[in-house]
Chimera marker file (.cmm) of the C-alpha trace (Angstrom):
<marker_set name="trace">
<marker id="1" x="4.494" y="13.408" z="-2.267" r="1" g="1" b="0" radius="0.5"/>
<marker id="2" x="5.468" y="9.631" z="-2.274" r="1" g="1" b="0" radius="0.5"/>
<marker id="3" x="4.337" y="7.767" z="-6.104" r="1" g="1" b="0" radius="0.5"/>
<marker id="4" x="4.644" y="4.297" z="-3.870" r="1" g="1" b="0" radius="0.5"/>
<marker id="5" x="2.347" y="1.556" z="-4.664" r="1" g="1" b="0" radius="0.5"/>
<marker id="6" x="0.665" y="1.831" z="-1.278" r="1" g="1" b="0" radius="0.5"/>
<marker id="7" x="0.422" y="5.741" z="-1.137" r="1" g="1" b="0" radius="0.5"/>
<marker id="8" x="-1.080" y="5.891" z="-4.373" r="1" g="1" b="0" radius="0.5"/>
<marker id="9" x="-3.468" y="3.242" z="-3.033" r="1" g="1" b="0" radius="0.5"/>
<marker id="10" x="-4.275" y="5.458" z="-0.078" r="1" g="1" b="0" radius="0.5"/>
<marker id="11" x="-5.006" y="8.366" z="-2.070" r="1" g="1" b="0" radius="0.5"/>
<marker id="12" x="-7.675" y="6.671" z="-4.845" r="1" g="1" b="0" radius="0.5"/>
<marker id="13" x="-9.539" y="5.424" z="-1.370" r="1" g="1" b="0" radius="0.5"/>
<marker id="14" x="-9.890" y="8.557" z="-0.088" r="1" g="1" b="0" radius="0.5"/>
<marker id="15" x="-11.085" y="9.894" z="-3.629" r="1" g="1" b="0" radius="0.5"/>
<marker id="16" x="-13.927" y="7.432" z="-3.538" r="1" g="1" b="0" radius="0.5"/>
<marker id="17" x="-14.788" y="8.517" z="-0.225" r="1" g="1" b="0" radius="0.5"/>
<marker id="18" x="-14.648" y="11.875" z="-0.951" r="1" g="1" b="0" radius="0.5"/>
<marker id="19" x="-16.934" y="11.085" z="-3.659" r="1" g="1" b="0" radius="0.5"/>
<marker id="20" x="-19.342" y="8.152" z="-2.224" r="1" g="1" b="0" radius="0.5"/>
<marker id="21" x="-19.295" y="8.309" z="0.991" r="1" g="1" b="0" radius="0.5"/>
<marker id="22" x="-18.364" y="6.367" z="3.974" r="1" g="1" b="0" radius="0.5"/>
<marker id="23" x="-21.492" y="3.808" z="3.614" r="1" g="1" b="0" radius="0.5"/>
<marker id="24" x="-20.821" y="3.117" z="0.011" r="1" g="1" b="0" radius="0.5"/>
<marker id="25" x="-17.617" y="2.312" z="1.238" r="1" g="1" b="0" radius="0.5"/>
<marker id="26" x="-18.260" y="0.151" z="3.978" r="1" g="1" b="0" radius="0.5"/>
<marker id="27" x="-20.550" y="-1.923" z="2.164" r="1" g="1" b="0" radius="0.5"/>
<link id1="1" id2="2" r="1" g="1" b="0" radius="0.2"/>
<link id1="2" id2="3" r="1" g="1" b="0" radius="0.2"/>
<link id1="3" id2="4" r="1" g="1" b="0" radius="0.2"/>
<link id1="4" id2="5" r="1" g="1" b="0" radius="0.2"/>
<link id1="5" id2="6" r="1" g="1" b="0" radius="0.2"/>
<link id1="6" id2="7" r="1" g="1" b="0" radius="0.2"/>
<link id1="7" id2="8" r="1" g="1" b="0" radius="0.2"/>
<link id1="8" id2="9" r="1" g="1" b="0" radius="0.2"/>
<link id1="9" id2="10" r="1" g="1" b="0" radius="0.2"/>
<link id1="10" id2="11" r="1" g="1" b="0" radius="0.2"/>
<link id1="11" id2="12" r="1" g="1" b="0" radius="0.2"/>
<link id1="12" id2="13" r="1" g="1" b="0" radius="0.2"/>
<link id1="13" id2="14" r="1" g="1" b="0" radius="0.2"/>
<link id1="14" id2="15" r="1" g="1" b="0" radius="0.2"/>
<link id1="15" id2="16" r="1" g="1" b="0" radius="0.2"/>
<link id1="16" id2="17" r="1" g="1" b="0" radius="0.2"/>
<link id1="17" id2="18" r="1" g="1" b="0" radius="0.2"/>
<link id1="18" id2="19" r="1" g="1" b="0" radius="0.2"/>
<link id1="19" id2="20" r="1" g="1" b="0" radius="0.2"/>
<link id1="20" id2="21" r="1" g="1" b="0" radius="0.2"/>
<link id1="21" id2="22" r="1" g="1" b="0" radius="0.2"/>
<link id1="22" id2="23" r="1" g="1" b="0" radius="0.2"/>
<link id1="23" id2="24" r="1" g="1" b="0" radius="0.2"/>
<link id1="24" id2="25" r="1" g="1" b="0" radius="0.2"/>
<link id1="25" id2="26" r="1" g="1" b="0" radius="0.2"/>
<link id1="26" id2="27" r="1" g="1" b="0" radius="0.2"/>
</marker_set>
């Protein structure tokens, strides 16, 4: 699992996805 900057990044979007939704993100 790679702790970089941009990985991390990549995994708190895909939490708030998981969680909101692809609209919410969109928006």
């Amino acid at each position: 699992m790679e702790l970089s900057s941009g990985g991390f990044h990549g995994v708190l979007v895909v939490g708030f996805v998981a969680e909101h939704g692809v609209e919410d993100v969109a928006a």
